[in-house]
CHARMM internal coordinates of N, CA and C (Angstrom, degrees):
IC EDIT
DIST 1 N 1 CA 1.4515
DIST 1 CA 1 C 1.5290
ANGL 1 N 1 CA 1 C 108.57
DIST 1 C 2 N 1.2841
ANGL 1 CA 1 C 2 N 100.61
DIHE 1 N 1 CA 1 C 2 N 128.92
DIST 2 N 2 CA 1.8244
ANGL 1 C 2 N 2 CA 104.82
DIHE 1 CA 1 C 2 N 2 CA 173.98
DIST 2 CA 2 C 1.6530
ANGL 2 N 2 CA 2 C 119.76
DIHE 1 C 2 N 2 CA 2 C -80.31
DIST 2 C 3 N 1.2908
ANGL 2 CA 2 C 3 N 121.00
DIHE 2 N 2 CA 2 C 3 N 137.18
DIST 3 N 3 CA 1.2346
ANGL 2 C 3 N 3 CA 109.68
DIHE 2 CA 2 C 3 N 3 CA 164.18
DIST 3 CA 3 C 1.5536
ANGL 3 N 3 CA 3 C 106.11
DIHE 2 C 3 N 3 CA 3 C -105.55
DIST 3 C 4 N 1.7817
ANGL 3 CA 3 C 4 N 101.56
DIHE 3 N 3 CA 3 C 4 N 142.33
DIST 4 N 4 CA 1.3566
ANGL 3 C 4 N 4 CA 106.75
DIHE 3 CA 3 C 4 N 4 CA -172.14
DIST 4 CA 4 C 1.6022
ANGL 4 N 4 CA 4 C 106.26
DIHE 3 C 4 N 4 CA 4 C -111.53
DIST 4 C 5 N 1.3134
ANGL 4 CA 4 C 5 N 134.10
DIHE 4 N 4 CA 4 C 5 N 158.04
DIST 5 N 5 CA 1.3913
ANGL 4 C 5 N 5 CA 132.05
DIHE 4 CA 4 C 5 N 5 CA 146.73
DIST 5 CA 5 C 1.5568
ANGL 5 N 5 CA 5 C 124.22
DIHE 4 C 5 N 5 CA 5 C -97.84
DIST 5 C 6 N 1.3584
ANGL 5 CA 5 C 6 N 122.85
DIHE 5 N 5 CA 5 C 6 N 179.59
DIST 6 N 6 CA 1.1133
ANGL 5 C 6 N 6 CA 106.87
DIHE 5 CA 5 C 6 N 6 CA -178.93
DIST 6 CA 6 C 1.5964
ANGL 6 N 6 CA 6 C 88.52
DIHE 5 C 6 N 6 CA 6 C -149.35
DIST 6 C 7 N 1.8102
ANGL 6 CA 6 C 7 N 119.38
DIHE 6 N 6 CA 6 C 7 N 145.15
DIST 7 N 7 CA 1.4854
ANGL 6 C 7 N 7 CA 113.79
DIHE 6 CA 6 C 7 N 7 CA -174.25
DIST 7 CA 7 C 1.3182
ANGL 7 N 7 CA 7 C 92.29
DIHE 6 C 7 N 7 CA 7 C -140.99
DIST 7 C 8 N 0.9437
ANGL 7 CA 7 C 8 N 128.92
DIHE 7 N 7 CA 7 C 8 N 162.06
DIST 8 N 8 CA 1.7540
ANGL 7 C 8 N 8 CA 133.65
DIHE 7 CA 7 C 8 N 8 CA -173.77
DIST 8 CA 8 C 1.5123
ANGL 8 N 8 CA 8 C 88.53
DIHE 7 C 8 N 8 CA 8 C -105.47
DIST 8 C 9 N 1.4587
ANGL 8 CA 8 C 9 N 101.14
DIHE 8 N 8 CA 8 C 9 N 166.86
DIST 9 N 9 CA 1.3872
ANGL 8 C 9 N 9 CA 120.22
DIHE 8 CA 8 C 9 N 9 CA 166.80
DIST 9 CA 9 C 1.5277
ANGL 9 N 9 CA 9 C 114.87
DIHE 8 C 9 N 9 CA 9 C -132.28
DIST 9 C 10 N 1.1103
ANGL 9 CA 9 C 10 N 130.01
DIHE 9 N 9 CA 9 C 10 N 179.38
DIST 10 N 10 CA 2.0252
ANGL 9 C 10 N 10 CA 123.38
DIHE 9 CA 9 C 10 N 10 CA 151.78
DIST 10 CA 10 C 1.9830
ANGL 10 N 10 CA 10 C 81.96
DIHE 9 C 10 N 10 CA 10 C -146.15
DIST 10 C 11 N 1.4933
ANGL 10 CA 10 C 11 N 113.10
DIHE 10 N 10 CA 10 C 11 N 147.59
DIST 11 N 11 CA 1.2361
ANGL 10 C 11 N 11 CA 128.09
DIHE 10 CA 10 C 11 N 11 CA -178.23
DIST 11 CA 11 C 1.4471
ANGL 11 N 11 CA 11 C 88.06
DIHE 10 C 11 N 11 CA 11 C -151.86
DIST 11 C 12 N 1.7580
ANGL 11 CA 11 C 12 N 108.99
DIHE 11 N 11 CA 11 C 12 N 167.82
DIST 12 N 12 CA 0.9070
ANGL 11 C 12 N 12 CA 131.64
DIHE 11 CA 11 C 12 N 12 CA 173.15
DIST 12 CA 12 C 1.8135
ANGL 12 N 12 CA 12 C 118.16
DIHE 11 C 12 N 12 CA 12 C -168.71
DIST 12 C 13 N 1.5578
ANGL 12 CA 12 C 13 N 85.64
DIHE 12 N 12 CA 12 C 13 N 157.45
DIST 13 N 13 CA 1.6053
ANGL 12 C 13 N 13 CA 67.63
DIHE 12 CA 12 C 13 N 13 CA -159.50
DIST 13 CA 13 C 1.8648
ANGL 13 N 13 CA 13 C 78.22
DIHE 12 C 13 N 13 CA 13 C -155.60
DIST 13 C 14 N 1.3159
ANGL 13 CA 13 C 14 N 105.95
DIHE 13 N 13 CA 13 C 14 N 132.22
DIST 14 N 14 CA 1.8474
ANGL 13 C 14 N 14 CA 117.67
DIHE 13 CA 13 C 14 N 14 CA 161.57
DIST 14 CA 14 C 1.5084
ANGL 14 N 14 CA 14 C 129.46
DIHE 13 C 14 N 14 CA 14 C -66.10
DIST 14 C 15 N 1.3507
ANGL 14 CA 14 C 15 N 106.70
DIHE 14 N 14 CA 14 C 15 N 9.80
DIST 15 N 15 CA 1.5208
ANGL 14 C 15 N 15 CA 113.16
DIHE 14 CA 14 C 15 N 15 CA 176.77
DIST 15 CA 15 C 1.7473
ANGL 15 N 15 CA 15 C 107.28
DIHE 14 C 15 N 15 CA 15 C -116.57
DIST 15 C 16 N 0.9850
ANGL 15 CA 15 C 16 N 133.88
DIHE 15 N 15 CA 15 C 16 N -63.96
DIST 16 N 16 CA 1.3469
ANGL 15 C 16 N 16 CA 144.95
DIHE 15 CA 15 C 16 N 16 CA 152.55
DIST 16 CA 16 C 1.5693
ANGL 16 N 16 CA 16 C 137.48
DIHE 15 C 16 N 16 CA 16 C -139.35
DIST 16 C 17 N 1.3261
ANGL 16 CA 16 C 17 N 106.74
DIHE 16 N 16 CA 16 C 17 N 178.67
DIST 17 N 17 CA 1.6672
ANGL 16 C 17 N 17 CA 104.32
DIHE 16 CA 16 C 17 N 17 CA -179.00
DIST 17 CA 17 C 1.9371
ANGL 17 N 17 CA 17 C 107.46
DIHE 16 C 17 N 17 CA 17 C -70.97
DIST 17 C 18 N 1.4411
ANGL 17 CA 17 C 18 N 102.81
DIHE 17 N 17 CA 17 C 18 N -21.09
DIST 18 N 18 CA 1.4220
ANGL 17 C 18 N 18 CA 92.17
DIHE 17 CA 17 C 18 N 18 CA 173.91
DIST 18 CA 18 C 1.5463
ANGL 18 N 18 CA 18 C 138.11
DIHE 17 C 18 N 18 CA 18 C -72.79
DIST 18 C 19 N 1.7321
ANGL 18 CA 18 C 19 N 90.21
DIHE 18 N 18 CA 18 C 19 N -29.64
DIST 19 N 19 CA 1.6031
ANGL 18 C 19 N 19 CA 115.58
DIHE 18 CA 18 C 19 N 19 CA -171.59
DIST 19 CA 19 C 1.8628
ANGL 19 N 19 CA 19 C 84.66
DIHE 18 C 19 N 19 CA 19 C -76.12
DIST 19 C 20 N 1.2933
ANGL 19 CA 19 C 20 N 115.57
DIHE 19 N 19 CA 19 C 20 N -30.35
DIST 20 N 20 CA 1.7690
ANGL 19 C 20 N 20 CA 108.24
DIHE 19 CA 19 C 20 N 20 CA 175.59
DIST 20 CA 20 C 1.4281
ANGL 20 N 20 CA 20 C 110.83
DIHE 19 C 20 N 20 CA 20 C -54.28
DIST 20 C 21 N 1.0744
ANGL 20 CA 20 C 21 N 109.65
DIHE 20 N 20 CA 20 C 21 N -63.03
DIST 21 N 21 CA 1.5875
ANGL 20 C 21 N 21 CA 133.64
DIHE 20 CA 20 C 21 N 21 CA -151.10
DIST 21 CA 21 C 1.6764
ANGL 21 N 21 CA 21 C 81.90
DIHE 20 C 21 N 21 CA 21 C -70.95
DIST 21 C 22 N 1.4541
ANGL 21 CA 21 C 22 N 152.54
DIHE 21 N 21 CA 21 C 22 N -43.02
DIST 22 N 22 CA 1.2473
ANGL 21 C 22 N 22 CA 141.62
DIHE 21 CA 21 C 22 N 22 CA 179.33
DIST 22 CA 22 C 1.6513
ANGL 22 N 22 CA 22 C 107.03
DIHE 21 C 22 N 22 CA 22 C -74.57
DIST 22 C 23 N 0.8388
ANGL 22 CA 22 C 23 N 94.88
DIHE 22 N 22 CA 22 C 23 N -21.65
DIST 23 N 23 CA 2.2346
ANGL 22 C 23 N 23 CA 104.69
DIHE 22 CA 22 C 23 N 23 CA -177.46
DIST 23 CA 23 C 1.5111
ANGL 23 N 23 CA 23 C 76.66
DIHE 22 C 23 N 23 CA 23 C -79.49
DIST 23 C 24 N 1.2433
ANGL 23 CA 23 C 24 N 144.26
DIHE 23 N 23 CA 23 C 24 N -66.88
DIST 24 N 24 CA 1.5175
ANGL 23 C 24 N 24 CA 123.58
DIHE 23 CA 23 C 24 N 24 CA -165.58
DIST 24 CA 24 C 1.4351
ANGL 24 N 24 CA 24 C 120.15
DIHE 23 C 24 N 24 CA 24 C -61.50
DIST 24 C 25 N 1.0591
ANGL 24 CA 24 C 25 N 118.13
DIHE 24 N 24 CA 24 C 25 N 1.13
DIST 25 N 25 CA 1.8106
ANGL 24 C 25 N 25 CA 105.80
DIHE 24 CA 24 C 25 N 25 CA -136.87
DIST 25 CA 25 C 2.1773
ANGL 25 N 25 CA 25 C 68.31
DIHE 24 C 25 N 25 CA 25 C -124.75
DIST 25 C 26 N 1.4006
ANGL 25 CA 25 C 26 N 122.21
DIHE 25 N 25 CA 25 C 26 N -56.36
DIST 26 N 26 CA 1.3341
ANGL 25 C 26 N 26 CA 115.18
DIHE 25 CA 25 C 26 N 26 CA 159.79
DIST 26 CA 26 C 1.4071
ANGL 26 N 26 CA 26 C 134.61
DIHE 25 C 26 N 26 CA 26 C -61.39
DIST 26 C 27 N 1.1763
ANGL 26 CA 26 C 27 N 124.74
DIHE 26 N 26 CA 26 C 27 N -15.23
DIST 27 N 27 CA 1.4352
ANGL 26 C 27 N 27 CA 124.30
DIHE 26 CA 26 C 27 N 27 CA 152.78
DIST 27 CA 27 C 1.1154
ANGL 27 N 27 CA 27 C 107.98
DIHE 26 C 27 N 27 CA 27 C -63.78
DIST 27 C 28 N 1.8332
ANGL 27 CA 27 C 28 N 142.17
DIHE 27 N 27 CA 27 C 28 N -54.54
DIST 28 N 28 CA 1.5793
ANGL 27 C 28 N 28 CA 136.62
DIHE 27 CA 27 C 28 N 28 CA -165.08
DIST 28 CA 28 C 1.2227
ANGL 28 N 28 CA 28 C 90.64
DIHE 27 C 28 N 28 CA 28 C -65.62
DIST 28 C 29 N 1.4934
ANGL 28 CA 28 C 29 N 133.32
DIHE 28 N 28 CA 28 C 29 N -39.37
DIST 29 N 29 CA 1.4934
ANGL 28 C 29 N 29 CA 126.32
DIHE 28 CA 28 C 29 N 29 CA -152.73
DIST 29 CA 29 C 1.6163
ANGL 29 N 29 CA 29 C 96.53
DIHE 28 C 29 N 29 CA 29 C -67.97
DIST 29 C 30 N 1.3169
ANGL 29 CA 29 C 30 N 135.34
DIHE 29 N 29 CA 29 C 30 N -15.20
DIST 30 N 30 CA 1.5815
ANGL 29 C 30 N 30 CA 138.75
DIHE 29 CA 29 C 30 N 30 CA -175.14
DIST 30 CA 30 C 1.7346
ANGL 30 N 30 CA 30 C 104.94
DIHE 29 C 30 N 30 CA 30 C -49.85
DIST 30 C 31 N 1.2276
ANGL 30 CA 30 C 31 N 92.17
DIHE 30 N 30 CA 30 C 31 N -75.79
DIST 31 N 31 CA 1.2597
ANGL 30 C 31 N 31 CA 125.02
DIHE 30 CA 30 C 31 N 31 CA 166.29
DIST 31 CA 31 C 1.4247
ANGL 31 N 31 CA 31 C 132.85
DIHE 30 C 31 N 31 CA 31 C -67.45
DIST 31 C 32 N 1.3096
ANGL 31 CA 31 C 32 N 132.69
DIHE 31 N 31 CA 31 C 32 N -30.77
DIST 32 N 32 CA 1.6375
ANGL 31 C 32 N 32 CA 132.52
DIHE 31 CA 31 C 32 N 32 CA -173.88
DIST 32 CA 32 C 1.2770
ANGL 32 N 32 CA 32 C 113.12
DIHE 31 C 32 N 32 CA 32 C -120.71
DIST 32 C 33 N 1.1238
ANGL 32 CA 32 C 33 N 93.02
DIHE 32 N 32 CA 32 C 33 N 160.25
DIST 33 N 33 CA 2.1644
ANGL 32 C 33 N 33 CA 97.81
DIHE 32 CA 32 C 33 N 33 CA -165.96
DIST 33 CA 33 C 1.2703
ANGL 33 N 33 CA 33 C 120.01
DIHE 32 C 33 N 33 CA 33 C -116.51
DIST 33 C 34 N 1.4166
ANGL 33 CA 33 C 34 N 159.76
DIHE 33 N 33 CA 33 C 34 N 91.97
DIST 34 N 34 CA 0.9216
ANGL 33 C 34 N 34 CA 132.70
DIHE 33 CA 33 C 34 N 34 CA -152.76
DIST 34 CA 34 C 1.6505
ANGL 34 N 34 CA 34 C 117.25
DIHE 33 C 34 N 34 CA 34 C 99.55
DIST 34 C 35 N 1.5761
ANGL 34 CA 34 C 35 N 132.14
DIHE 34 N 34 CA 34 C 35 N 28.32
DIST 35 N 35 CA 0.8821
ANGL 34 C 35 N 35 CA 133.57
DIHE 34 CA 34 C 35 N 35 CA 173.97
DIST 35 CA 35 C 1.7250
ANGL 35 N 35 CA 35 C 109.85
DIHE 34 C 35 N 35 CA 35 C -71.52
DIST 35 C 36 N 1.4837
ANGL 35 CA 35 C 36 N 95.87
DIHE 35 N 35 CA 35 C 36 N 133.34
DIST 36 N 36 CA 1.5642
ANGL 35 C 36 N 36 CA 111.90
DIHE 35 CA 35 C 36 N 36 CA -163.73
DIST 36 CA 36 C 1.7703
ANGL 36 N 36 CA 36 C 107.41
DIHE 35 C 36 N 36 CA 36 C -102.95
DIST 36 C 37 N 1.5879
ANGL 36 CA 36 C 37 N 109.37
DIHE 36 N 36 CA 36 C 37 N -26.78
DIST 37 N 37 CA 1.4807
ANGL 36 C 37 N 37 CA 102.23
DIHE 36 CA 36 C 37 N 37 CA -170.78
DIST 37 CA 37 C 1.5489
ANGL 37 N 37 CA 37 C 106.81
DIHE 36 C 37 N 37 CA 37 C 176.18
DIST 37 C 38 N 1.4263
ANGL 37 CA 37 C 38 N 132.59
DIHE 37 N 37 CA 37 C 38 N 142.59
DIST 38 N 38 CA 1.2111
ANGL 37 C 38 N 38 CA 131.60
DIHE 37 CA 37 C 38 N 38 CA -154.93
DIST 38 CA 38 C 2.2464
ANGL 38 N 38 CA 38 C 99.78
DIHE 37 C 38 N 38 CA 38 C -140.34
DIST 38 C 39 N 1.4765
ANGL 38 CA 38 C 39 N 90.19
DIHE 38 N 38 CA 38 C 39 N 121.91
DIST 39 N 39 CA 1.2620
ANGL 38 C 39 N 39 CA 101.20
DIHE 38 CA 38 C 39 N 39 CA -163.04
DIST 39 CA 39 C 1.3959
ANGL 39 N 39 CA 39 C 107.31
DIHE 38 C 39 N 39 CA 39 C -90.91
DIST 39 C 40 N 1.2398
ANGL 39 CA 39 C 40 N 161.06
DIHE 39 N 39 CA 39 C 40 N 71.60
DIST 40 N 40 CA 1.2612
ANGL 39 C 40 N 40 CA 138.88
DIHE 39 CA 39 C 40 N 40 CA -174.64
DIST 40 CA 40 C 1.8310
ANGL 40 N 40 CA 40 C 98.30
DIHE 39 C 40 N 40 CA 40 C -65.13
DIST 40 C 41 N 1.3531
ANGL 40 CA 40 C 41 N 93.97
DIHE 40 N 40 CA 40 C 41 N 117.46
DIST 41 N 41 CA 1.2881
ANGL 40 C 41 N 41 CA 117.68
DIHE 40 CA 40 C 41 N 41 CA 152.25
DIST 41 CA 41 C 1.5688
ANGL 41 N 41 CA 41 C 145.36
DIHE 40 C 41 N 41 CA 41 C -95.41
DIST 41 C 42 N 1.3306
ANGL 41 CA 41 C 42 N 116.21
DIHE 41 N 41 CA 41 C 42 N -16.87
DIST 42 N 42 CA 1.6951
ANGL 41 C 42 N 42 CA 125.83
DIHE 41 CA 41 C 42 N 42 CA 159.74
DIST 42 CA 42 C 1.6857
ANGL 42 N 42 CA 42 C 106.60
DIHE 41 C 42 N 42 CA 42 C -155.38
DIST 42 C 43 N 1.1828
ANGL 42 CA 42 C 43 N 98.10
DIHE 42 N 42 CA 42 C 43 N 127.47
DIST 43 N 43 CA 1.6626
ANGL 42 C 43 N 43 CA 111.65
DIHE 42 CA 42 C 43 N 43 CA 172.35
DIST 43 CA 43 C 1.2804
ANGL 43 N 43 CA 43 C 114.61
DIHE 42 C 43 N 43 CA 43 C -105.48
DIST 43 C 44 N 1.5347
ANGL 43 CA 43 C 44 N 135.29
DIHE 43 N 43 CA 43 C 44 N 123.78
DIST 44 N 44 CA 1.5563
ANGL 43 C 44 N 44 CA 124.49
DIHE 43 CA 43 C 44 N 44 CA 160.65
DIST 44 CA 44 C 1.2912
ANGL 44 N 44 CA 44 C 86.71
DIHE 43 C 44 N 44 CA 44 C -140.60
DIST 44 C 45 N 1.9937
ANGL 44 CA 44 C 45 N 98.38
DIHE 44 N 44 CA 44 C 45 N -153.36
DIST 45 N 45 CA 1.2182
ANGL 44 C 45 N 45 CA 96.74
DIHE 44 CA 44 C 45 N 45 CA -131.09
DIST 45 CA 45 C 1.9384
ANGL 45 N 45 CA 45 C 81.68
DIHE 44 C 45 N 45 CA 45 C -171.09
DIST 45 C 46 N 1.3447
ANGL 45 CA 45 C 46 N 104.60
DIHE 45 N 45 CA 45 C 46 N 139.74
DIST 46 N 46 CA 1.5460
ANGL 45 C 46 N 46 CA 128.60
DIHE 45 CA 45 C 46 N 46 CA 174.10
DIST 46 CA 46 C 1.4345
ANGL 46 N 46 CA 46 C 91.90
DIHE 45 C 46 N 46 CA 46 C -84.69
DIST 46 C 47 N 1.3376
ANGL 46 CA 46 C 47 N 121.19
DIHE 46 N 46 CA 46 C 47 N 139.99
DIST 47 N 47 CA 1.9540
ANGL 46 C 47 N 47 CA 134.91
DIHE 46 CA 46 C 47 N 47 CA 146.55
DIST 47 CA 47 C 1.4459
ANGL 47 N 47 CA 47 C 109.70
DIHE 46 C 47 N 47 CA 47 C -119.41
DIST 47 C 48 N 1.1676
ANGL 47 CA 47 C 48 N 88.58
DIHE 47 N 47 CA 47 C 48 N 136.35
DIST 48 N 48 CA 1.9324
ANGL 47 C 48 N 48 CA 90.48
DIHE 47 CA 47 C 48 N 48 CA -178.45
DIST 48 CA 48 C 1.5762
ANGL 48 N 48 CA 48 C 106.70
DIHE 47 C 48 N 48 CA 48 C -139.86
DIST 48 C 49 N 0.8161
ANGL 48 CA 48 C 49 N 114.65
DIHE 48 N 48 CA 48 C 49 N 74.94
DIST 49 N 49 CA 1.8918
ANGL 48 C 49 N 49 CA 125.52
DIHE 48 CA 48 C 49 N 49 CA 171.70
DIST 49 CA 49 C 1.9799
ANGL 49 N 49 CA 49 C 89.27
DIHE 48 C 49 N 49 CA 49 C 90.84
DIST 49 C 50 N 1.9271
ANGL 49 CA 49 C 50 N 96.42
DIHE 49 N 49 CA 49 C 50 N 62.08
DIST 50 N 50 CA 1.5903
ANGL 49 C 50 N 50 CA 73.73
DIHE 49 CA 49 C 50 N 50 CA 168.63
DIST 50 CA 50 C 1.5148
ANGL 50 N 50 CA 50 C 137.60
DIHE 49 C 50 N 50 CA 50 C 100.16
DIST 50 C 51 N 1.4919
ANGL 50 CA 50 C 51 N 92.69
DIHE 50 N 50 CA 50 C 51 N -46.71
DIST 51 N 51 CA 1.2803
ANGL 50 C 51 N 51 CA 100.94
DIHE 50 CA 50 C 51 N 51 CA 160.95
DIST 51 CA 51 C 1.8431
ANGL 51 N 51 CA 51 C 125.87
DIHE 50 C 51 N 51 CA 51 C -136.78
DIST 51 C 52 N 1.4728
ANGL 51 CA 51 C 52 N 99.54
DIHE 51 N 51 CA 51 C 52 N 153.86
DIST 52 N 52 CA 1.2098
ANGL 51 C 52 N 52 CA 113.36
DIHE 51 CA 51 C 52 N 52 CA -166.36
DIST 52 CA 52 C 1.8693
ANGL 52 N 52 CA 52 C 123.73
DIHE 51 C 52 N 52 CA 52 C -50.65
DIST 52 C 53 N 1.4311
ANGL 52 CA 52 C 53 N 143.43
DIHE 52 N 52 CA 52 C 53 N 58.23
DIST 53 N 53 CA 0.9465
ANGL 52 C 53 N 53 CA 151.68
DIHE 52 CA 52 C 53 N 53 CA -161.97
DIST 53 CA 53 C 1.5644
ANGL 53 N 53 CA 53 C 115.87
DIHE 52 C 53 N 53 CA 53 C -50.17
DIST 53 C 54 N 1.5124
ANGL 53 CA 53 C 54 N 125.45
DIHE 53 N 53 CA 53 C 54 N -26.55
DIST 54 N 54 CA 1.7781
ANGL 53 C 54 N 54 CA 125.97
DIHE 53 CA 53 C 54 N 54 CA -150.30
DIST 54 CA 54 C 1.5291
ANGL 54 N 54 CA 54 C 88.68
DIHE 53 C 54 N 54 CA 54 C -175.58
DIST 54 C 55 N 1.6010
ANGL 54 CA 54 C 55 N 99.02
DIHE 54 N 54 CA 54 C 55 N 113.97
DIST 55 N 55 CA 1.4998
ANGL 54 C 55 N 55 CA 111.66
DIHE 54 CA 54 C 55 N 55 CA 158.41
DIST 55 CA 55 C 1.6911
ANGL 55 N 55 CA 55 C 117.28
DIHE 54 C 55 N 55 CA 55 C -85.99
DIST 55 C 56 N 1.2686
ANGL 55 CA 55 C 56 N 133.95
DIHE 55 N 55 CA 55 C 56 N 113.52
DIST 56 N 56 CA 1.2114
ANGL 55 C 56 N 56 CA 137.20
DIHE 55 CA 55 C 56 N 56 CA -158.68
DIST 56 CA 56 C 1.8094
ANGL 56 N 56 CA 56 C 103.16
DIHE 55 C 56 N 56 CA 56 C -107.56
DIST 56 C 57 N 1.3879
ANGL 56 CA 56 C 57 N 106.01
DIHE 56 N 56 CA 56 C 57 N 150.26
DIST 57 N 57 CA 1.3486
ANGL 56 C 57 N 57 CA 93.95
DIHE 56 CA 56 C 57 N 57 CA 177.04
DIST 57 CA 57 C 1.4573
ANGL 57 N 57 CA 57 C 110.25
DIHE 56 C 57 N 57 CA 57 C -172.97
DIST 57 C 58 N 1.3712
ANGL 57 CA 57 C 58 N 115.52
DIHE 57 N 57 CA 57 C 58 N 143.98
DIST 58 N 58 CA 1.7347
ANGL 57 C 58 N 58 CA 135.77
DIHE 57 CA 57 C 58 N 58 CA -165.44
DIST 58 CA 58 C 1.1395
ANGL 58 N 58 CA 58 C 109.20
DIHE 57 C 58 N 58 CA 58 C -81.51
DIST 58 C 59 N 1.3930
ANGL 58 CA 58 C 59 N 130.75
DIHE 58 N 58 CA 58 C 59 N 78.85
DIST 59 N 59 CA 1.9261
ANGL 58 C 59 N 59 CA 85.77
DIHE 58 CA 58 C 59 N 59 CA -179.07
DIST 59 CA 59 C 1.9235
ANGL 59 N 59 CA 59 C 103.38
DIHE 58 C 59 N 59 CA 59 C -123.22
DIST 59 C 60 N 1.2961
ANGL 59 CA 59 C 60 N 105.24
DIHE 59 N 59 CA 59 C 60 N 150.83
DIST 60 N 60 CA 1.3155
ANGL 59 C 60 N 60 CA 100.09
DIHE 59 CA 59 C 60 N 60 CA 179.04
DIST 60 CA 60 C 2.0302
ANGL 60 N 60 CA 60 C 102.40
DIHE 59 C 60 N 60 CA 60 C -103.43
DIST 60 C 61 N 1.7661
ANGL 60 CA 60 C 61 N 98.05
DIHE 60 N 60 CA 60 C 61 N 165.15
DIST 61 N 61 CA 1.2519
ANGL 60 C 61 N 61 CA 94.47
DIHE 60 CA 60 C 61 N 61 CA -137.65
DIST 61 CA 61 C 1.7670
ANGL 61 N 61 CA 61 C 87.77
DIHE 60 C 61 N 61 CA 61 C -136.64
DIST 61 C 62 N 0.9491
ANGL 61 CA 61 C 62 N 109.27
DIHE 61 N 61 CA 61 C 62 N 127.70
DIST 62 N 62 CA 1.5035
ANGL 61 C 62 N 62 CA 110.57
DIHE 61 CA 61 C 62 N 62 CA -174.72
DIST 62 CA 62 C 1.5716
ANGL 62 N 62 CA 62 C 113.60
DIHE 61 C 62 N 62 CA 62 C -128.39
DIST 62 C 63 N 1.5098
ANGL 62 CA 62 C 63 N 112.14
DIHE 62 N 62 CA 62 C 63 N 124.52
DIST 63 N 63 CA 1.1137
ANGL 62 C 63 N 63 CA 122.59
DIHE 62 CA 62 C 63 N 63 CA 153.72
DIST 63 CA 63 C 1.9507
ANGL 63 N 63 CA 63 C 143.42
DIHE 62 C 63 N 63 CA 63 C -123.00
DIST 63 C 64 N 1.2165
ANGL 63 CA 63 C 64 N 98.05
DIHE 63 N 63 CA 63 C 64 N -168.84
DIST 64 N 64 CA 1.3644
ANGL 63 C 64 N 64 CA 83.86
DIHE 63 CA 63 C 64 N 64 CA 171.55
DIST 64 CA 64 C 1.3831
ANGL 64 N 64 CA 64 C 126.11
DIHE 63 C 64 N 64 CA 64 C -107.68
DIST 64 C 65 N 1.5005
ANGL 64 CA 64 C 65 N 111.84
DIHE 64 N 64 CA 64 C 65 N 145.73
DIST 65 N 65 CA 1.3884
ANGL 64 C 65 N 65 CA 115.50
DIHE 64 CA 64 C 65 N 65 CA -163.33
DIST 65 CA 65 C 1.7285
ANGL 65 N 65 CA 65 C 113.17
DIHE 64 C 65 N 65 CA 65 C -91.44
DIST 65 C 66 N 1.1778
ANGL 65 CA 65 C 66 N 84.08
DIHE 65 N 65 CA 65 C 66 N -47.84
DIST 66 N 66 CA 1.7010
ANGL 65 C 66 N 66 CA 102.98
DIHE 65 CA 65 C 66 N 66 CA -179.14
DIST 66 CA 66 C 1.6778
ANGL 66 N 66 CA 66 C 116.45
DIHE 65 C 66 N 66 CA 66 C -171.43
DIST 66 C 67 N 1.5871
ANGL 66 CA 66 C 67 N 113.33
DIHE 66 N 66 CA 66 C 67 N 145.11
DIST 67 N 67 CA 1.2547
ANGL 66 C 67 N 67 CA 93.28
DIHE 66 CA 66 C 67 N 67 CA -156.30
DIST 67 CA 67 C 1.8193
ANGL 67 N 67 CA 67 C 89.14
DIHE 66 C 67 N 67 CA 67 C -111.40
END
COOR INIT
IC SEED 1 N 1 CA 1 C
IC BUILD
């Protein structure tokens, strides 16, 4: 049986919520070993005269601890 953790992230990124959600998922990879699965949990978004400036995004981030 694996034990997993789970760590939140917030990323952002000026192209989309996806290019975010991969800016998060490579920031944990700095640090964590064994990433198992990446949750986006809230997406928004900067407007600045109109238009959309910063895709923002939640995602929680699960790996393995020990198996």
């Amino acid at each position: 049986m694996a034990l997993l953790k789970v760590i939140e992230i917030m990323a952002s990124s000026e192209k989309s919520w996806e290019d975010a959600a991969r800016a998060a998922v490579k920031t944990a990879a700095k640090t964590v070993k064994g990433i198992r699965s990446a949750y986006v949990q809230d997406m928004s978004a900067v407007v600045k005269d109109n238009n959309i400036t910063e895709f923002r995004v939640n995602v929680k981030i699960s790996f393995e601890v020990m198996n």
